[in-house]
N, C-alpha and C positions, 0 to 999 in steps of 0.2 A: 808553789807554782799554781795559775790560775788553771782550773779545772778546764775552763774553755776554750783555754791553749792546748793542753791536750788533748782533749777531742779533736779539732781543729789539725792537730800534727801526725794524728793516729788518722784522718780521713787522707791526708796528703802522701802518709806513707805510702797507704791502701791504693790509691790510685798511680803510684811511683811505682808499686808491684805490679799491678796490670799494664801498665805501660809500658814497662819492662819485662812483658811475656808476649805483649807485641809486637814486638821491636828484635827479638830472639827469636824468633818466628824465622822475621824478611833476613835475618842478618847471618841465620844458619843453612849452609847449603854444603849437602854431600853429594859425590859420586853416588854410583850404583852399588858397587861393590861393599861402600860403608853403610850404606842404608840397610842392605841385606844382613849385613852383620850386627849391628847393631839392633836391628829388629828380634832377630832370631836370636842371638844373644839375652837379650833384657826381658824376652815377654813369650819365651817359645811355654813354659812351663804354665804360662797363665792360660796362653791359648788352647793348649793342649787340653787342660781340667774343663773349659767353658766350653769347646766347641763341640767335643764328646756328645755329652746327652742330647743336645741337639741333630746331629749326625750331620756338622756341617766340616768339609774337609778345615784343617788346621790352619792351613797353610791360608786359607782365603781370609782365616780374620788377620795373621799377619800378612797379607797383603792390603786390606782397606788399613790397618796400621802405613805400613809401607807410604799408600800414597797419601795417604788422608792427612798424616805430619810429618813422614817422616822417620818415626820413631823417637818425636818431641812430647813427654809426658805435658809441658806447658804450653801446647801447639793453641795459641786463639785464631781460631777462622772470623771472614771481613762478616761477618753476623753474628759473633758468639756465641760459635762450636767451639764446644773445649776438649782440650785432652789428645789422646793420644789416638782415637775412634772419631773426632771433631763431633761429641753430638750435641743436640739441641735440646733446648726444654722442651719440644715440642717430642722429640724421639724419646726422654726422661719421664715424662708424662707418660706414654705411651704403654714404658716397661713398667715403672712402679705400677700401673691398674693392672696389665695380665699378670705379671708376674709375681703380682704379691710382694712389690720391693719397698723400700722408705729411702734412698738415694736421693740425697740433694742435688742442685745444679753443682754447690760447689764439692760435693764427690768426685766430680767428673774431671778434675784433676789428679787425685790418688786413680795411680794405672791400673791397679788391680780393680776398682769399682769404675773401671773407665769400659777396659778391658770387658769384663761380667756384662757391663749395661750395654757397648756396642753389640756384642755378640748373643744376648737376647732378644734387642730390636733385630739384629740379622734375622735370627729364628723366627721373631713374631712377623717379619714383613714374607717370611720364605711360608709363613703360612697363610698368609694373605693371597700368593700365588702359586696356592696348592700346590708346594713342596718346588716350585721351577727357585733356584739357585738363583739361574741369571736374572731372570727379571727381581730377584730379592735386591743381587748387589746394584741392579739400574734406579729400584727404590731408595736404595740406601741414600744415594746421591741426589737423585733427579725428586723424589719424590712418588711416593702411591699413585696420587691421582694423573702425574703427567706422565708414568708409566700404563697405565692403564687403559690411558686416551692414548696413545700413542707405542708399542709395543719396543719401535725404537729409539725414545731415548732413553737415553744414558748408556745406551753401548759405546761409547767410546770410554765412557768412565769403568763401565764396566770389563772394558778389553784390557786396560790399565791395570785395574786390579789382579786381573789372570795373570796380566804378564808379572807379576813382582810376585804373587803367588808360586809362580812356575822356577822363578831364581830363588826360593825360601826353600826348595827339594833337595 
């Protein structure tokens, strides 16, 4: 077989898997009650090791899980957040320099290195706001800088979060 057909059929795969983690995104929707379970079910053990040393409650990283996909390890966001914590190369960047990590973008599909890396950036953005929680989980979402100029936003996102955190108990 000509080599440059397979190339050629291995890119078309490539882009049929991405399209297909897109597409299982819009086409998967739970109740409340499945989300909680499943979240807490699949990743309660992951949360528990990573939020620890941090001293960030448990329950809030499976909360930004919760909303952020779901409890979809293949969740792609409309800018290419991935995973199960939706993050960015921009948040993956952030973690590998403080934190001494080597995580790729495509890491951030395996949940446990999803998992690790959202809940480091949690911690590094909760030290960017001298330990305040809330305005961490309004960074998570909104961003540092629109947080910063503005104290309120991302409290809706941030309300969000508490509340799916509060049904994780």
């Amino acid at each position: 077989m000509n080599p440059l057909l397979i190339i050629i059929a291995a890119i078309a795969f490539s882009f049929k898997v991405i399209e297909n983690r897109k597409t299982e995104k819009s086409k998967t929707f739970f109740n409340e009650k499945q989300v909680v379970t499943k979240v807490w079910n699949d990743y309660n053990v992951y949360t528990l090791a990573f939020s620890r040393p941090f001293n960030i409650e448990q329950n809030i990283i499976l909360g930004i899980i919760a909303q952020e996909s779901g409890g979809d390890p293949n969740a792609l966001g409309t800018i290419g957040e991935r995973g199960l914590m939706q993050l960015t190369k921009g948040a993956l960047h952030d973690v590998n320099q403080y934190y001494n990590q080597n995580f790729t973008f495509d890491d951030m599909w395996i949940p446990i290195r999803n998992i690790k890396t959202g809940t480091y950036y949690l911690a590094w953005l909760k030290d960017r706001f001298n330990g305040n929680i809330n305005l961490a989980i309004q960074a998570y979402n909104a961003g540092i800088g629109n947080v910063r100029k503005n104290n309120e936003t991302g409290t809706g996102y941030r309300n969000k979060v508490l509340k799916w955190a509060s049904l994780m108990s």
